[in-house]
C-alpha positions as CSV (number, residue, x, y, z in Angstrom):
1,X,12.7,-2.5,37.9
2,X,15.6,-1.5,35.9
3,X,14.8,1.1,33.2
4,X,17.3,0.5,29.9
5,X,18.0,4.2,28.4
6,X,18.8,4.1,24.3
7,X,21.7,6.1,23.8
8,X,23.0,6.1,20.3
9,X,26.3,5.6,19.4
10,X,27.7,9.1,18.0
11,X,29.9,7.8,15.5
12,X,26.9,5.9,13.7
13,X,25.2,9.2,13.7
14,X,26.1,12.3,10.8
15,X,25.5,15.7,12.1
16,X,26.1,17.2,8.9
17,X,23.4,14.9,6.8
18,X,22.0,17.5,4.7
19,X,19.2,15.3,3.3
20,X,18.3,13.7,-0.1
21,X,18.4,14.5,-3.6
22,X,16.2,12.7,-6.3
23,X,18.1,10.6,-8.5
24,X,16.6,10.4,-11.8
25,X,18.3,6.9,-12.5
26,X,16.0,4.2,-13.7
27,X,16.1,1.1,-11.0
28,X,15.7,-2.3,-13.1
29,X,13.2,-3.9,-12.1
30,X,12.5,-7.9,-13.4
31,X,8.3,-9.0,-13.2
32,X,7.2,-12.3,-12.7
33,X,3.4,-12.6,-13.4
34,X,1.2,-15.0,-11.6
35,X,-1.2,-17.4,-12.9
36,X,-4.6,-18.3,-11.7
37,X,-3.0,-20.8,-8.9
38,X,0.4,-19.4,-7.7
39,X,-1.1,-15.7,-7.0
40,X,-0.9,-15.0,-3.3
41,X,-3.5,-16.2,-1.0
42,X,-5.1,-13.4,1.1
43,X,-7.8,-13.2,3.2
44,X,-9.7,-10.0,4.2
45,X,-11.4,-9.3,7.6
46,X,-15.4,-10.2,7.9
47,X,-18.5,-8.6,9.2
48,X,-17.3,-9.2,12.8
49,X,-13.5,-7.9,12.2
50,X,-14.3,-4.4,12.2
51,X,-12.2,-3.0,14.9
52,X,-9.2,-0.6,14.2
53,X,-6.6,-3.5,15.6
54,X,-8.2,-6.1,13.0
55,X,-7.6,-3.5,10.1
56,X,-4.2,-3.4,11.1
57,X,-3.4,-6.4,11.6
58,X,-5.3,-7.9,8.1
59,X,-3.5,-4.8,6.9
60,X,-0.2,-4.4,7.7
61,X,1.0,-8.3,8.0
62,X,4.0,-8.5,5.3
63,X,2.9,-12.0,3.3
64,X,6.2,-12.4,1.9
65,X,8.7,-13.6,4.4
66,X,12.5,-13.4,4.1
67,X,14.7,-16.2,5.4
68,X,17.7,-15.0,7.4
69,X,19.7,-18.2,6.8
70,X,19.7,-18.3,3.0
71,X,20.3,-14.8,1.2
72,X,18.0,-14.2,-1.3
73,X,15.8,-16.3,-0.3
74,X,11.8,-15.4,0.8
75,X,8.5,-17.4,0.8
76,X,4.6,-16.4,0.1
77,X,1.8,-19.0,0.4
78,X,-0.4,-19.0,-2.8
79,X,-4.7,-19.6,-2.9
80,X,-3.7,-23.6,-3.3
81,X,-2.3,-24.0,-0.2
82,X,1.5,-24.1,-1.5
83,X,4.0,-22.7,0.3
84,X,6.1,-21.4,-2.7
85,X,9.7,-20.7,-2.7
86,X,11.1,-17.7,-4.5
87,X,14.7,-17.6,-5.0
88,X,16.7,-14.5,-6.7
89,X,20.1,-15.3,-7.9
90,X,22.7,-12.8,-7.3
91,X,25.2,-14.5,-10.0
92,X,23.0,-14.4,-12.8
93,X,20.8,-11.4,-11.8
94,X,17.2,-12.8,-12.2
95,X,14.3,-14.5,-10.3
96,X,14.8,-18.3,-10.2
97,X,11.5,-20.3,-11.4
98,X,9.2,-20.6,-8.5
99,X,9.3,-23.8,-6.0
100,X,6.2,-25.3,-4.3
101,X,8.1,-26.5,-0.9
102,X,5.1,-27.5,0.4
103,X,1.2,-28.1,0.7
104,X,-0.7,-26.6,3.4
105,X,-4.5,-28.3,4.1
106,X,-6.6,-25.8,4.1
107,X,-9.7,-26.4,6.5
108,X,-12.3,-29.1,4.8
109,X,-15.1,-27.3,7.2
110,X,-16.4,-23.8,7.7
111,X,-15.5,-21.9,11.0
112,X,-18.2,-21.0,13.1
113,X,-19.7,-17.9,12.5
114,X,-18.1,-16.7,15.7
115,X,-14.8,-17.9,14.8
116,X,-12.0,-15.2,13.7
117,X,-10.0,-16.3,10.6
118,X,-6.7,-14.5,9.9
119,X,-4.2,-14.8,7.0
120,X,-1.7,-17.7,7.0
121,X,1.7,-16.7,8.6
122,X,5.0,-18.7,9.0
123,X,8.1,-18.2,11.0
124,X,11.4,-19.8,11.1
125,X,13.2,-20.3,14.3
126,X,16.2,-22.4,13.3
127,X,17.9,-22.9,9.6
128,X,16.1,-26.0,9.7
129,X,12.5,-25.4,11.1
130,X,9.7,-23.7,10.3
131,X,6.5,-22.8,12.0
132,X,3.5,-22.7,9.8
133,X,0.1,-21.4,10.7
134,X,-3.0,-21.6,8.6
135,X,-4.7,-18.9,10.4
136,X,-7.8,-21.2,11.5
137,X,-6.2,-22.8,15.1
138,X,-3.4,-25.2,13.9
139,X,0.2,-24.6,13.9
140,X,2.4,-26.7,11.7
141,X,6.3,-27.8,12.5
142,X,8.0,-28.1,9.5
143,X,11.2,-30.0,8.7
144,X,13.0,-28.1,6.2
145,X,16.3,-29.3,6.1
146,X,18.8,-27.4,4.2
147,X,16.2,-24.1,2.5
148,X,19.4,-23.0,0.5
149,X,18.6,-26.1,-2.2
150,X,15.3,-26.0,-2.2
151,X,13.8,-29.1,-1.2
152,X,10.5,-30.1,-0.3
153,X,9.3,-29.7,3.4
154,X,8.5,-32.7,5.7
155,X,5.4,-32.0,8.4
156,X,6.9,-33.4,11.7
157,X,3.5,-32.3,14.2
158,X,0.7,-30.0,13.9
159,X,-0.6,-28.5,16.9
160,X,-4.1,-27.5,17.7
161,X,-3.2,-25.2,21.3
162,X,-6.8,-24.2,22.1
163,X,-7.7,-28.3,21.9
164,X,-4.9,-28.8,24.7
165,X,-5.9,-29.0,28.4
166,X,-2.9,-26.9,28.9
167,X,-4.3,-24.0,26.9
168,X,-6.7,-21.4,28.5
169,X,-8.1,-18.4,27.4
170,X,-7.4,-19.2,23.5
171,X,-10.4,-17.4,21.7
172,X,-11.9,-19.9,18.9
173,X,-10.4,-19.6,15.3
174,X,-7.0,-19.1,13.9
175,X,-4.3,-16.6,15.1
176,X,-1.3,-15.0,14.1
177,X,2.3,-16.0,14.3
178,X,5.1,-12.9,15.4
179,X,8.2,-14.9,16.3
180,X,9.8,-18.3,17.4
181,X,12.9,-19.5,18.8
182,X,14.6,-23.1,18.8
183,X,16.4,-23.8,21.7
184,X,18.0,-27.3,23.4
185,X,18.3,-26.6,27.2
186,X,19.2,-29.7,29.2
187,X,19.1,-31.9,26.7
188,X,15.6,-30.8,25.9
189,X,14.8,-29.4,22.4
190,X,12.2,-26.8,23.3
191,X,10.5,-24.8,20.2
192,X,9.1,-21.5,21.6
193,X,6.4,-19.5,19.5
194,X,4.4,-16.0,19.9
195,X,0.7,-16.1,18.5
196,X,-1.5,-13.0,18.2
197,X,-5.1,-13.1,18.2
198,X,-7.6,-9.8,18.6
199,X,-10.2,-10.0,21.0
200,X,-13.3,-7.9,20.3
201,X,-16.4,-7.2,21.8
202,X,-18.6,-4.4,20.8
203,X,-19.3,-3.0,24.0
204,X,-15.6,-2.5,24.9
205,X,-12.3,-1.5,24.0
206,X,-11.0,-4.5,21.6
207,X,-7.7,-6.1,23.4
208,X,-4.8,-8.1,22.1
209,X,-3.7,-11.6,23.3
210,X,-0.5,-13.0,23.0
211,X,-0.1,-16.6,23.5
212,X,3.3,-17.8,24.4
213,X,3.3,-21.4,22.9
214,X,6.4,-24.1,24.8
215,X,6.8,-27.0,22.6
216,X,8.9,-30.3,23.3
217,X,10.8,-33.0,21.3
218,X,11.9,-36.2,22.5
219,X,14.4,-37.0,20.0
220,X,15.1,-35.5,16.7
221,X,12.7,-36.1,13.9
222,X,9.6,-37.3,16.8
223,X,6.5,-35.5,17.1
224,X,6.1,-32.6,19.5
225,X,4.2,-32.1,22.5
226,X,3.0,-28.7,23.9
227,X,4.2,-28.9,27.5
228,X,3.4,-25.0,28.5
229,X,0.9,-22.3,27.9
230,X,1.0,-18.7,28.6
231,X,-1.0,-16.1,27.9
232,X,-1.1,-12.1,27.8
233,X,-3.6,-9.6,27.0
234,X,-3.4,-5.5,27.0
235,X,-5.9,-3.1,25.5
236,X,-2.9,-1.8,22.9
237,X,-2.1,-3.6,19.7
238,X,1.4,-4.7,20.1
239,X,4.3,-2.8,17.9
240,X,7.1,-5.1,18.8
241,X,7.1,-8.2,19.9
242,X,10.0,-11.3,20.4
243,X,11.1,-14.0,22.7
244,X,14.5,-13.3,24.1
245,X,17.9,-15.1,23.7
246,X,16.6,-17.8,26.3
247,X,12.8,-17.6,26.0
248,X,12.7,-17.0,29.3
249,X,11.0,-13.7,28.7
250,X,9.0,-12.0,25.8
251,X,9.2,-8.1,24.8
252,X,6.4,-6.0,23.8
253,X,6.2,-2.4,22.5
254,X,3.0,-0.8,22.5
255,X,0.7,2.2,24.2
256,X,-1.0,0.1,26.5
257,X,0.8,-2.7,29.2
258,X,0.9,-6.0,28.5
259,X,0.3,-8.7,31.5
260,X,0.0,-12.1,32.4
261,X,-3.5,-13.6,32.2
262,X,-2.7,-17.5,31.8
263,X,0.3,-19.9,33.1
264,X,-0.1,-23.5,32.8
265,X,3.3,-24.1,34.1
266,X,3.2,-21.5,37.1
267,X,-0.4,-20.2,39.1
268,X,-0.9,-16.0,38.5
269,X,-1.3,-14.9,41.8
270,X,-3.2,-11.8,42.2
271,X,-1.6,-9.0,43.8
272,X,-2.8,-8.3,47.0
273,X,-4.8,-5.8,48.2
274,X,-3.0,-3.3,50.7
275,X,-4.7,-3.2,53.9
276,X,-6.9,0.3,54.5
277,X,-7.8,1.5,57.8
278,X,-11.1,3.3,58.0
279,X,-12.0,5.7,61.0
280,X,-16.2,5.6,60.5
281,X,-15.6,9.6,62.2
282,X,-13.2,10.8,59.9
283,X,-14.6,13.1,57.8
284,X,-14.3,12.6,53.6
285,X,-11.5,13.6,52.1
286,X,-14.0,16.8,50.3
287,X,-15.3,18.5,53.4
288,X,-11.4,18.6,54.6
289,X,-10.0,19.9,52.1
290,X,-13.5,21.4,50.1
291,X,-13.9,22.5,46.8
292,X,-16.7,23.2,44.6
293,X,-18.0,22.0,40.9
294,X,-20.4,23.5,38.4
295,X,-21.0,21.7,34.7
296,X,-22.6,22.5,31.4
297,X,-23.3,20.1,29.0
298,X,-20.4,18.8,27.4
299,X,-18.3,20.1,30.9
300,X,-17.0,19.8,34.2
301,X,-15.7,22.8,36.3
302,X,-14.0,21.8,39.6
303,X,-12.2,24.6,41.6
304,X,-10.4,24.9,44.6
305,X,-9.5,27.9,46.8
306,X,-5.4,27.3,47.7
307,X,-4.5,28.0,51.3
308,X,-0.9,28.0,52.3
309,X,-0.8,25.2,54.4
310,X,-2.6,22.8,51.7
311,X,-0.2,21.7,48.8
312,X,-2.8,20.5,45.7
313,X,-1.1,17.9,42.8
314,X,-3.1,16.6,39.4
315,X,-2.1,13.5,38.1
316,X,-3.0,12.9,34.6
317,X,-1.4,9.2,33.9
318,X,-1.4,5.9,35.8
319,X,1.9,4.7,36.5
320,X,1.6,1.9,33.9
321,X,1.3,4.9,31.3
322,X,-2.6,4.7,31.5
323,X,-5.1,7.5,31.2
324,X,-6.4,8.7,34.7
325,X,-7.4,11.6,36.5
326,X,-6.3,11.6,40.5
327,X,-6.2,15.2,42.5
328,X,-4.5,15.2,45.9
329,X,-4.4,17.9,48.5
330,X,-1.2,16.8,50.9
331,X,-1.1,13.2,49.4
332,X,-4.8,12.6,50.3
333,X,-7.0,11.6,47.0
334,X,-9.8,13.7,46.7
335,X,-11.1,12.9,43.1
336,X,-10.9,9.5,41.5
337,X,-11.3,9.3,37.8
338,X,-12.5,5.7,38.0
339,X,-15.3,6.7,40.1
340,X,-16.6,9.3,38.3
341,X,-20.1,9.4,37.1
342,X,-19.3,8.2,34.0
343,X,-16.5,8.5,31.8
344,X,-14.3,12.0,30.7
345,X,-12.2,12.1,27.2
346,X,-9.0,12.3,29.3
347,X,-7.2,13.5,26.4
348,X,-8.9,17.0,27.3
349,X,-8.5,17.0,30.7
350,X,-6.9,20.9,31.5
351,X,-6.3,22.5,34.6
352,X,-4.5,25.3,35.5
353,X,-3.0,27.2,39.0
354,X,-2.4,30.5,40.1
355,X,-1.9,32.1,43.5
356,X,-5.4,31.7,44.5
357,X,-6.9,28.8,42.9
358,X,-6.8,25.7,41.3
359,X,-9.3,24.8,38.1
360,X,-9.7,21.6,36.4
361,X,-11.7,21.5,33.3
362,X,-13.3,17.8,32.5
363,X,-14.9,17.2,28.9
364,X,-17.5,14.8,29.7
365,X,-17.0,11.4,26.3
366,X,-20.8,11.7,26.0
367,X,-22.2,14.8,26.3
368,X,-25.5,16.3,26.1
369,X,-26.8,15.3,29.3
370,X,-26.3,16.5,33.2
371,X,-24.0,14.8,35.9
372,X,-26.7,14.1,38.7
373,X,-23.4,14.2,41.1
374,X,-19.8,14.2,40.5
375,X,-18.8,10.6,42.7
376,X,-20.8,8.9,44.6
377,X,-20.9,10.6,48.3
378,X,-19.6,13.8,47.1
379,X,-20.1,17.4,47.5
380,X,-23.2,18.8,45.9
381,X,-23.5,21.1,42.6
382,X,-22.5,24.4,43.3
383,X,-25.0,26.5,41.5
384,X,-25.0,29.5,39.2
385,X,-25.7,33.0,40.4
386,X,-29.4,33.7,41.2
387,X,-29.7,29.9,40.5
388,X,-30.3,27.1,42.6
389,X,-27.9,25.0,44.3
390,X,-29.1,21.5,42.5
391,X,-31.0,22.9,39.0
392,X,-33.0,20.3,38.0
393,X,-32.4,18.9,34.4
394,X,-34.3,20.5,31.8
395,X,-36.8,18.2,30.2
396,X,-36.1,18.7,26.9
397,X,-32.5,17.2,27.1
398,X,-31.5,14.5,24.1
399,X,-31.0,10.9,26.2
400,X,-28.2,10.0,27.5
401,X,-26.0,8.2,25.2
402,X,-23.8,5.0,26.6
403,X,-21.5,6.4,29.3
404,X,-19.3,3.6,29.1
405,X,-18.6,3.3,26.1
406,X,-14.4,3.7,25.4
407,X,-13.0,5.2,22.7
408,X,-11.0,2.8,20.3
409,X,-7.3,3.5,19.9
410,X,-7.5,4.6,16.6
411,X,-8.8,7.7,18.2
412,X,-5.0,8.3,19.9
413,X,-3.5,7.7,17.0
414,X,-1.0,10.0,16.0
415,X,-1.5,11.7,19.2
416,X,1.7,13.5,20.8
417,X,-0.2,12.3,24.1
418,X,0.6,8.8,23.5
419,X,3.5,7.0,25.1
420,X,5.2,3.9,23.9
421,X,7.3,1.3,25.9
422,X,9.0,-1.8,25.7
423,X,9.0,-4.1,28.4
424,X,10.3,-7.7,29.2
425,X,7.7,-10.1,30.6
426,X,9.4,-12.5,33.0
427,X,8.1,-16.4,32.8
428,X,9.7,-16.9,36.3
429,X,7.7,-14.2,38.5
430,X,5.3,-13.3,35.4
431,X,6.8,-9.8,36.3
432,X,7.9,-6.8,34.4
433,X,11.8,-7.1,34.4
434,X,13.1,-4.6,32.2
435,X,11.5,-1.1,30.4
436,X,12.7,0.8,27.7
437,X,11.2,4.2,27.0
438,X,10.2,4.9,23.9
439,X,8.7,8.2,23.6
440,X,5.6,9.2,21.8
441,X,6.3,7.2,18.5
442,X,6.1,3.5,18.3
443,X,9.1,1.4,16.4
444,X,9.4,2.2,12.8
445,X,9.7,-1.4,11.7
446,X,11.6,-4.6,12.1
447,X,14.2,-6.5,10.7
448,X,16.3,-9.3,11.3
449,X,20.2,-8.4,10.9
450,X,21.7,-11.9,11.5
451,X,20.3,-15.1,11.7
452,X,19.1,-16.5,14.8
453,X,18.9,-13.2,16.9
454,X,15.7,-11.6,17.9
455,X,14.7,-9.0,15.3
456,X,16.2,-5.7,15.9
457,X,13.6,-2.5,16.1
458,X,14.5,0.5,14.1
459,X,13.2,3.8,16.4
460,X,13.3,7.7,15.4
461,X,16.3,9.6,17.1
462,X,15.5,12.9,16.0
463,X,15.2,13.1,11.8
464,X,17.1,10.0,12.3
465,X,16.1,6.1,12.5
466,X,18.4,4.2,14.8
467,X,18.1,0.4,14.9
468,X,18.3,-1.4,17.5
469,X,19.7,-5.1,18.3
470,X,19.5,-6.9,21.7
471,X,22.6,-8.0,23.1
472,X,23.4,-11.7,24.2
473,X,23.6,-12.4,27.7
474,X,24.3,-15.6,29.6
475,X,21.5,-18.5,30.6
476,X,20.3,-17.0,34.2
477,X,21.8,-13.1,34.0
478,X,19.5,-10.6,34.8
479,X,21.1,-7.7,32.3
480,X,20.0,-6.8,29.4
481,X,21.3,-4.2,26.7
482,X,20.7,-2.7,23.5
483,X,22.8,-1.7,20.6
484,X,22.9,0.5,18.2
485,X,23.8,-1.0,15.0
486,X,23.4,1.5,12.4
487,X,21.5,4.7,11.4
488,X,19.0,5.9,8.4
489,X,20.1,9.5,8.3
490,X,16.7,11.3,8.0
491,X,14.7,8.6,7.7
492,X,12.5,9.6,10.3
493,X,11.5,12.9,9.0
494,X,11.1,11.5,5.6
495,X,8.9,8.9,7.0
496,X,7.1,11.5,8.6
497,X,6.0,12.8,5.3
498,X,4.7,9.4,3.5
499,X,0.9,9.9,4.3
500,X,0.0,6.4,2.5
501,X,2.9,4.3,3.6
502,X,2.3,1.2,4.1
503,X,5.3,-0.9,4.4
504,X,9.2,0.3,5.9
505,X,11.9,-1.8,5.3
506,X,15.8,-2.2,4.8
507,X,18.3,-5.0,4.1
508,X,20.7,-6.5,6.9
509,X,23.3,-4.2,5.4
510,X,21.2,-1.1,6.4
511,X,22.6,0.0,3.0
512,X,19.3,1.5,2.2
513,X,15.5,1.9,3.2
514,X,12.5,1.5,1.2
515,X,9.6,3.0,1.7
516,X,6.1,1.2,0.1
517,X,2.8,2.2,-0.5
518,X,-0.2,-0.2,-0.8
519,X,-0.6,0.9,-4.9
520,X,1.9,2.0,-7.2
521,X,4.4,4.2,-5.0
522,X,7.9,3.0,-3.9
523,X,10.7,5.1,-2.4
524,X,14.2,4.0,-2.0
525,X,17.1,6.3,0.3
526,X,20.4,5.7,0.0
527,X,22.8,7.1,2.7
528,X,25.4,8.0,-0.2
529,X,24.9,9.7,-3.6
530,X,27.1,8.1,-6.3
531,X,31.2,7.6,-5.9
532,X,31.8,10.7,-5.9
533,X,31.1,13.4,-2.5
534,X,29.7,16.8,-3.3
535,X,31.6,19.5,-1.9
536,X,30.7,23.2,-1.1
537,X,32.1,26.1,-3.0
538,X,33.4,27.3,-0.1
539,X,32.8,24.7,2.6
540,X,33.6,21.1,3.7
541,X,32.7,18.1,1.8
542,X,28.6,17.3,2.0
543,X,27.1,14.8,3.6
544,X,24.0,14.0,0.8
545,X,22.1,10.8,-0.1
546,X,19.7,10.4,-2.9
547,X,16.3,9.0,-3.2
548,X,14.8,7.3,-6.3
549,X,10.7,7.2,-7.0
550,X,9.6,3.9,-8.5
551,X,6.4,3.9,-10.1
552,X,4.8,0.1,-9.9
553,X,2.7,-1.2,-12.9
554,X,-0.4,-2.1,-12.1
555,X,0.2,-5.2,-10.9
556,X,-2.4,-4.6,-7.5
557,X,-2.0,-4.0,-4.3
558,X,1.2,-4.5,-2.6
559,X,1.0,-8.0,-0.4
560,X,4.8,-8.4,1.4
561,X,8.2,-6.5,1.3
562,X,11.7,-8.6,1.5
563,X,14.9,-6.5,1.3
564,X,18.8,-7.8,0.4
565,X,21.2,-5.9,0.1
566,X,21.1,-6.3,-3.6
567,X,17.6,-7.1,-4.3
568,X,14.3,-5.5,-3.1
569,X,11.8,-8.1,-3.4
570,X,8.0,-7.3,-4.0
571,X,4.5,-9.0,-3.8
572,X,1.5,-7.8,-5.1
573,X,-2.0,-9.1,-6.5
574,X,-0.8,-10.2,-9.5
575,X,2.9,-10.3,-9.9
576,X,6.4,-10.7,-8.4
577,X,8.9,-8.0,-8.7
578,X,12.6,-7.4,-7.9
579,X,14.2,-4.1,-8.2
580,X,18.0,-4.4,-8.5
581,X,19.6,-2.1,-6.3
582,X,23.0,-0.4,-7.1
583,X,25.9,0.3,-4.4
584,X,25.8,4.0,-4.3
């Protein structure tokens, strides 16, 4: 599997960046209210959409959409149903009167009560299409023609996936879409979309599902017909996610692996077991090499006595970057994490070696009760001094909570411990093709530079953000490259510092960033500070930017984030609001 390294580009990169200065300069900023039918429609999660991946997704999803054919332009659907087009003209310097483009059907009928609802979400995969979801199961394909003069849009098909034989492992109710891609290959126009549901169950860790969606069209202006069905699930929340320049291959950022659960164009097969030869006199792997364990309530104490001719290794993490616990004396596995008797917070898994022994501390996820043994068919409790061997459990011991229950990822959060990576997800062999390591942070955001390429990534290098933009390749080649298109000097450690943040953006121009809160607070950097360069008394000419604090009326809580490279557009609650931006 080839592994892609990201190695910035040192001449996008300024070594002498000596950070940002506030600018005390008042940004214009035009308001449009919104009336009682035109405010943005938004939908928050119910009783059953409690999980930390449901608050970030009802959260964090940016409800006002830029369109990367037609500068300027961006879209937010209001409570009515109306897809409404908001236009700021560069020439004249204001907000164009809102345009209705068109009128989405909400559903007559209630879900079921087990049915998830998510907000409505809308893509556009050509200069002339758009893929409209209303968040309840059916995706819309959109005629738009040309979006730069606003005219209305025609409905060509709406697709219900989860009704279609092809479809499997859909969950019931709406979904979310995260990117699409027009394509004509052999004559065929093909219209490839990502959707994004949450599956949670309160027993278990909540999983994502990513259902790769292959539409086709006879001949232009016909309906379309959903032809393929894929599906994927992992137990992260994805961070990144787009089809490549072919949609022959989807790539995902996130904590956890995603992998193939559903092809309705090409069987799964399961990999197969390896075959294991069992001598019935062999002794177990514990009496070979022995060790002994002890515990206390919220611990376990494993310790082994090294010999010279026995070479011990602990192995924290899974190869697919999972959390695991595997201990090996000369390659043979004496402990297993996954048969444990029950579950250990692996995040506080220790051990530690010396000349004469090995120790390995386990905190036990639910403590307050005793281990009766550590793995089934293992070696017994080595008891205390003047103790017995197997000290019965005292009486008076609170029950033992639920051993299997996982902790939910917003428990990792933040943690150093947890290790992001991209992968591409091959439709051919259903295979991971391609990795990209992405250390312990996930992608800072995305953006799309130029029109019709996959949306770029922007990742902290350092204090820095670098972004990120997938290269083209030919139909059929198997390389695949990234390239560094520009840098937000210091962004990353300025991020670092925004403890409410809610939305990161910047322009195609990478001229600034922008930095917005959900109430009130928005920060804008700028790489340069004014015309003019600062210099040192004694030294070389500075390298400085300035930042400027905008304090939002109280117009509501912040809805969707579109940056140009003269505009930065806003929605809240109750208003519209573009702040003209000055070249620095």
């Amino acid at each position: 599997m080839p592994h892609i390294e990201l190695v910035p580009d040192r001449k996008l990169l300024k070594t002498n960046f000596d950070g940002y200065i506030l600018s005390l300069e008042p940004v214009p900023m035009l308001t449009v209210d919104f009336s009682a039918t035109n405010c943005p429609h938004r939908l928050k999660p119910n009783e059953q959409q409690y999980s930390y991946y449901h608050a970030r997704l009802f959260g964090m999803q940016n409800h006002l959409v830029r369109d990367p054919w037609a500068t300027g332009v961006c879209y937010y659907i209001d409570v009515t149903g109306m897809v409404q087009r908001v236009y700021y003209d560069n020439t004249l310097g204001r907000i164009r009167p809102l345009v209705a483009v068109f009128k989405l059907p909400f559903p007559t009928v209630d879900l079921a009560p087990d049915d998830d609802r998510y907000n409505c979400s809308l893509v556009f995969p050509s200069e002339q299409l758009c893929l409209l979801s209303d968040g309840c199961g059916t995706v819309r394909v959109l005629e738009t023609g040309d979006r730069t003069a606003g005219r209305e849009w025609k409905q060509q098909s709406a697709i219900r996936p989860r009704e279609c034989e092809l479809a499997e492992g859909m969950l019931p109710g709406g979904s979310i879409l995260l990117d699409g891609r027009f394509l004509v290959q052999d004559g065929k126009r093909l219209l490839h979309f990502v959707l994004l549901q949450v599956e949670h169950n309160a027993m278990e860790k909540s999983k994502s599902l990513l259902h790769w969606i292959t539409l086709e069209q006879q001949s232009t202006g016909s309906t379309w017909t959903l032809t393929v069905s894929r599906t994927l699930e992992s137990a992260g929340y994805p961070r990144y996610c787009v089809l490549d320049y072919h949609a022959t291959g989807v790539l995902v950022a996130c904590d956890e692996p995603f992998r193939f659960r559903h092809d309705s164009n090409k069987p799964i097969l399961p990999p197969e077991p390896e075959p294991v030869s069992v001598d019935p006199t062999e002794k177990p792997a514990w009496e070979r090499f022995p060790f002994r364990w002890t515990q206390t309530l919220d611990e376990i104490s494993v310790t082994f006595d090294k010999h010279p001719t026995v070479l011990y290794r602990v192995v924290t993490e899974s190869p697919g970057g999972e959390s695991d616990l595997k201990v090996f004396a000369n390659d043979v596995l004496l402990i297993d994490g996954t048969q444990l008797y029950a579950t250990i917070d692996h995040e506080q898994t220790v051990w530690a070696m010396d000349r004469n022994i090995l120790e390995i501390t386990l905190h036990k996820q639910a403590t307050g009760a005793l281990w009766p043994f550590l793995f089934p068919g293992g070696p017994d409790e080595t008891g205390a001094p003047g103790e017995p061997d197997n000290p019965s459990p005292a009486t008076d011991l609170p029950p033992a909570t639920n051993l299997n229950a996982p902790l939910e990822a917003c428990d990792f959060e933040g943690e150093q411990d947890t290790y992001y990576t991209l992968e591409r997800l091959s439709c051919a062999n259903h295979e991971v093709t391609h990795t990209v390591s992405l250390g312990s942070g996930p992608p800072l955001f995305t953006v799309a530079l130029r029109a019709g390429l996959p949306a770029s990534f922007a990742l902290r290098h350092d204090v820095d953000a670098c972004l990120w933009q997938l290269q083209p390749v030919p139909f059929g080649s198997d390389s695949y490259r990234f390239q560094h298109e520009g840098t937000l000097h210091a962004f990353g450690y300025v991020q670092a510092s925004k403890r409410q943040q809610k939305y990161l953006n910047c322009p195609p121009g990478m001229e600034y960033a922008a930095i917005c809160e959900s109430h009130r607070s928005l920060y804008i950097y700028k790489a340069n500070y004014g015309g003019a360069g600062l210099r040192n008394r004694t030294g070389p000419q500075v390298a400085i930017g300035q930042y400027q604090f905008v304090s939002l009326k109280d117009t509501g809580e912040v809805l969707g984030i579109s940056c140009e490279d003269d505009v930065l557009m806003l929605l809240t609650e109750k208003a519209l609001l573009a702040l003209q931006i000055t070249s620095a």
